[in-house]
Backbone bond lengths (Angstrom), bond angles and torsions (degrees), N, CA, C in turn:
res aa  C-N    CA-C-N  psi(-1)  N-CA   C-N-CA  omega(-1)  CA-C   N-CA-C  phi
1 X - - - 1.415 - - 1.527 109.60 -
2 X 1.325 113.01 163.23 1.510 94.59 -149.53 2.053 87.21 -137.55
3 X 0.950 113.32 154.14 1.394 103.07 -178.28 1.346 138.37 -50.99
4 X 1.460 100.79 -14.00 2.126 100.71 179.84 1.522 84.99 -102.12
5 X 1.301 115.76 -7.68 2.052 98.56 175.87 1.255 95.01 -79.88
6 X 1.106 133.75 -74.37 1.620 137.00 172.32 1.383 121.21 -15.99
7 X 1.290 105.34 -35.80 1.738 114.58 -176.93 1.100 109.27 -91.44
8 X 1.585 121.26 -32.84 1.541 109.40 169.79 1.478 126.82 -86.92
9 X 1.741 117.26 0.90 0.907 124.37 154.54 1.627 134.18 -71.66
10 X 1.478 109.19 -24.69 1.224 124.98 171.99 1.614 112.48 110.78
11 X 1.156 102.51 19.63 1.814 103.67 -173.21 1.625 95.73 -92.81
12 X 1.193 126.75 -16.12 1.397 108.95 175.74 1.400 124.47 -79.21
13 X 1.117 104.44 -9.98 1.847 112.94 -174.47 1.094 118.65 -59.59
14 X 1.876 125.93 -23.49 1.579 104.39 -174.91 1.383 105.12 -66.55
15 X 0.889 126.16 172.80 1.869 143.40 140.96 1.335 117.89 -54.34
16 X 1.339 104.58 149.78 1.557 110.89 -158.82 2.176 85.95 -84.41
17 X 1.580 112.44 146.72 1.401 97.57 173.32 1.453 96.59 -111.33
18 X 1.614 103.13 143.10 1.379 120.85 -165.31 1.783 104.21 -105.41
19 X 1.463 114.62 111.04 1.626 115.88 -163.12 1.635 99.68 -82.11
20 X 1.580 146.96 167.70 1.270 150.26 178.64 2.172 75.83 -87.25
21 X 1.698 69.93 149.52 1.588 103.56 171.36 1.810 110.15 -50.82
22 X 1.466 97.35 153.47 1.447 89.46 175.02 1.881 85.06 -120.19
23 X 1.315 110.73 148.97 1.145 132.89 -149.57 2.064 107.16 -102.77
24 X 1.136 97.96 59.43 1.773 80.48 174.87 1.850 130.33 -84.76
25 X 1.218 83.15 121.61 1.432 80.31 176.21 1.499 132.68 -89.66
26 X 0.932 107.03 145.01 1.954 111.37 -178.25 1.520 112.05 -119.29
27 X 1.257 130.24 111.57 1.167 133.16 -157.59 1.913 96.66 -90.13
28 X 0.930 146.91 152.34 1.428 157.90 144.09 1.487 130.11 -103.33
29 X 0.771 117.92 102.39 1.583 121.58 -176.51 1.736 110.98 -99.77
30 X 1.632 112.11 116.63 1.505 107.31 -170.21 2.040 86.43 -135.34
31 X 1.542 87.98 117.10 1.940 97.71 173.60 1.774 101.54 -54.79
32 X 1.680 87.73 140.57 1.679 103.43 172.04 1.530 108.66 -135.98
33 X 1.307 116.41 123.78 1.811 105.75 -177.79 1.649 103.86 -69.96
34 X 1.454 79.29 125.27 1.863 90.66 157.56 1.250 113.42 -124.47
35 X 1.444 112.93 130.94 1.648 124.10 174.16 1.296 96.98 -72.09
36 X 1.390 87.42 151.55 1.651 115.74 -173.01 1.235 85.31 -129.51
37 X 1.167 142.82 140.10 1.779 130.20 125.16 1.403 115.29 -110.76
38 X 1.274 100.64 144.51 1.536 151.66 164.09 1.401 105.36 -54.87
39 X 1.141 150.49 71.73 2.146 124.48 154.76 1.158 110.46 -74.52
40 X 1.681 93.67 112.03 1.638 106.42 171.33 2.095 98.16 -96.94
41 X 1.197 102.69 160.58 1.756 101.60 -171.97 1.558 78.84 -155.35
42 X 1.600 101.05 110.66 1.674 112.13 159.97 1.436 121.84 -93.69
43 X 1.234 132.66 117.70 0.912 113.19 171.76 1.489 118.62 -114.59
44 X 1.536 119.84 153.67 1.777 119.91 -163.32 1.659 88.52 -122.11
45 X 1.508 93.17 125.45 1.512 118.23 -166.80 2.000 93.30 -112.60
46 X 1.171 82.88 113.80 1.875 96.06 167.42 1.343 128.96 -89.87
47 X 1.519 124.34 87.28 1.359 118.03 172.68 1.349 112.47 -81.84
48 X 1.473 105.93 136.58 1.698 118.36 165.81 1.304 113.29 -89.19
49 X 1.395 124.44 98.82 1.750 113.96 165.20 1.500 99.51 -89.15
50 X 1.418 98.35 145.38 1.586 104.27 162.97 1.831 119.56 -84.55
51 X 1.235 91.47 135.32 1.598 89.33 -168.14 1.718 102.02 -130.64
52 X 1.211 114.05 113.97 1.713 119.46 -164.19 1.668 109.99 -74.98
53 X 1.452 70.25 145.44 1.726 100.07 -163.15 1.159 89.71 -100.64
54 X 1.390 134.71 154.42 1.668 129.23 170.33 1.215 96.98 -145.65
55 X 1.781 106.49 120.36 1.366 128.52 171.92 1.402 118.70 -96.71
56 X 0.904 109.50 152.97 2.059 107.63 -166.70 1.594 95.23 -134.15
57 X 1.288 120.53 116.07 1.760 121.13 -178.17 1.622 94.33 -104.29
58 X 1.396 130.01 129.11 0.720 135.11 148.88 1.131 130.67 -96.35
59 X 2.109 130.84 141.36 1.101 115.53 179.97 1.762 99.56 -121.11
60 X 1.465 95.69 -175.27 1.663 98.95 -178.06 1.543 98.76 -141.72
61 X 1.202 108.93 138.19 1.863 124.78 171.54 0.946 124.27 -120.60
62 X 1.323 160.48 98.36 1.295 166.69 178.42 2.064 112.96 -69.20
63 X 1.489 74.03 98.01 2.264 85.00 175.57 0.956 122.31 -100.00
64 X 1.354 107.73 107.68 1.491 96.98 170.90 1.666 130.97 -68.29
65 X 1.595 104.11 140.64 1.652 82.38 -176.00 1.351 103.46 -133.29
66 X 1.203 128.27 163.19 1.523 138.19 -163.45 0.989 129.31 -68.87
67 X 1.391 115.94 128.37 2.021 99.54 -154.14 1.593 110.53 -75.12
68 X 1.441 110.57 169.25 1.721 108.14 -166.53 1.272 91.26 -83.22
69 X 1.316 109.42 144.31 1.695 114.09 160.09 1.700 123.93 -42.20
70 X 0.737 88.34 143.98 1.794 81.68 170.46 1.392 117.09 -120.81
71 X 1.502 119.40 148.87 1.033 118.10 -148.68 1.821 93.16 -121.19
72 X 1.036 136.19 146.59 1.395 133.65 163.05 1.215 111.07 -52.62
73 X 1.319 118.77 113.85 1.919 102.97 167.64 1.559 124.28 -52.52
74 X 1.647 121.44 -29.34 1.683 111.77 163.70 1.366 93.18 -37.16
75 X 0.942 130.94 -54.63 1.788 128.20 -144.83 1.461 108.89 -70.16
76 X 0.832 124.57 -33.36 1.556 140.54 151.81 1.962 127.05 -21.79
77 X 0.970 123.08 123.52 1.094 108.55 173.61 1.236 117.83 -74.04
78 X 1.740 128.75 -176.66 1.521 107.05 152.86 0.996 149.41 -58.74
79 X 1.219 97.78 -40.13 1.750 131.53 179.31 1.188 124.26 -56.88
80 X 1.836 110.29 -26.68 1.535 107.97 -175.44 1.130 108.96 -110.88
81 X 1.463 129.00 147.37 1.618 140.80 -165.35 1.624 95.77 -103.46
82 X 1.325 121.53 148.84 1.168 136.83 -138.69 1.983 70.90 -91.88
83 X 1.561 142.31 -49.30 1.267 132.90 -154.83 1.323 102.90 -86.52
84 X 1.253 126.40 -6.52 1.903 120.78 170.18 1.415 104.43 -100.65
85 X 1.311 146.25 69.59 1.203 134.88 -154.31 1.631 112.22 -100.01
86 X 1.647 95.19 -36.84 1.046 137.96 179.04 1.663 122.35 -65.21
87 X 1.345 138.97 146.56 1.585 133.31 -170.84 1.390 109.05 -76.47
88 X 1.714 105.70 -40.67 1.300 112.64 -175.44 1.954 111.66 -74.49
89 X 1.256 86.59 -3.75 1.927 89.43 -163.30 1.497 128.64 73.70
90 X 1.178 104.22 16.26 1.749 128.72 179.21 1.378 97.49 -83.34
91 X 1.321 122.00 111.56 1.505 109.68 160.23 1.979 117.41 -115.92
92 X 1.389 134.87 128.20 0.912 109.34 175.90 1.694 136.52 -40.92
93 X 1.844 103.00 -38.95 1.662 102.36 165.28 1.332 120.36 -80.29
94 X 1.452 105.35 19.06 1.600 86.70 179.79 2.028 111.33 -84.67
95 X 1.120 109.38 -172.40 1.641 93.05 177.62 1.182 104.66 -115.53
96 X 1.412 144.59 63.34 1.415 152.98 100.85 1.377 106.68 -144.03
97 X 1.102 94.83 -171.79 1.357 123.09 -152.49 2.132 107.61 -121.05
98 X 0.966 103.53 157.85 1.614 93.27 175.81 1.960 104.57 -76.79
99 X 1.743 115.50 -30.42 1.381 110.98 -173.55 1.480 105.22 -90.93
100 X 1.352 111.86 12.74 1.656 112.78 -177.22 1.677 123.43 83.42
101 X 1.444 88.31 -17.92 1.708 92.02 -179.75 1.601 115.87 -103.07
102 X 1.356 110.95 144.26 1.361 107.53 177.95 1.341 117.83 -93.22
103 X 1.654 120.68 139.47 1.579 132.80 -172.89 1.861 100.55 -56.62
104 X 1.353 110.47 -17.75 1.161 109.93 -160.91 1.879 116.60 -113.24
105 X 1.195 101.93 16.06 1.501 116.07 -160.80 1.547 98.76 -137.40
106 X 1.482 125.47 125.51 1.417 113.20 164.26 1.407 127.35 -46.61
107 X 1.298 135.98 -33.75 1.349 131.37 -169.90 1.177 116.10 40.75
108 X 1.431 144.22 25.48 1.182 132.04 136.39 1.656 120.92 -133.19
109 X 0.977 111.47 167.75 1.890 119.98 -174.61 1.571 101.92 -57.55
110 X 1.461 116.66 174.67 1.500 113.23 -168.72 1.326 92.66 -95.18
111 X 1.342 103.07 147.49 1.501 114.68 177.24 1.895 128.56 -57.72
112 X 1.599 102.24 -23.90 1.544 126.20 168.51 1.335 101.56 -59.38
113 X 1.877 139.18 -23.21 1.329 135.50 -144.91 1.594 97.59 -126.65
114 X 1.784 122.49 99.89 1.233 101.53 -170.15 1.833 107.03 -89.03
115 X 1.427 94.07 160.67 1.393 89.01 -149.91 1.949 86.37 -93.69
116 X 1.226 106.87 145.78 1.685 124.92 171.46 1.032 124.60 -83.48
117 X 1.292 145.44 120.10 1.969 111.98 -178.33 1.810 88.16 -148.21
């Protein structure tokens, strides 16, 4: 049957029925920068250790000490020199000493000057 047979039969008369939409969705995804921030908070922590200092005070005293006898050189043999007089060979006029220091010289720093070491 062919469409003007159909129409003159009367099958064309209903109305066309119109169904609600069917709904497809398509999702799109397009990147957008978003700030984020981060608070970083440093903090600088100061420990004090004590760590020793060592001070050294030196003082100085002046002794008097008793002068050596003196002997006449007649009195003297030949043999002995007026600066070895002594057993050990220590003589006060000689110019050192067996400990390096002289009886006649401070050998140490002034006592006003503290010493650092």
């Amino acid at each position: 049957m062919s469409k003007p047979e159909m129409a003159a039969q009367g099958c064309m008369s209903f109305p066309p029925i119109v169904c609600d939409p069917q709904i497809i969705a398509r999702d799109f995804y397009h990147p957008r920068p978003q700030p984020v921030i981060h608070p970083v908070q440093v903090i600088n922590r100061h420990h004090f250790v004590p760590v020793p200092q060592h001070y050294y005070t030196v003082t100085e005293r002046n002794v008097a000490v008793p002068p050596v006898p003196t002997v006449p050189m007649s009195s003297l043999p030949t043999s002995v020199s007026p600066a070895s007089t002594s057993p050990s060979g220590f003589s006060p006029y000689s110019a050192g000493s067996p400990s390096g220091i002289s009886p006649y010289s401070a050998g140490t720093p002034s006592a006003s000057k503290p010493y650092r070491g």
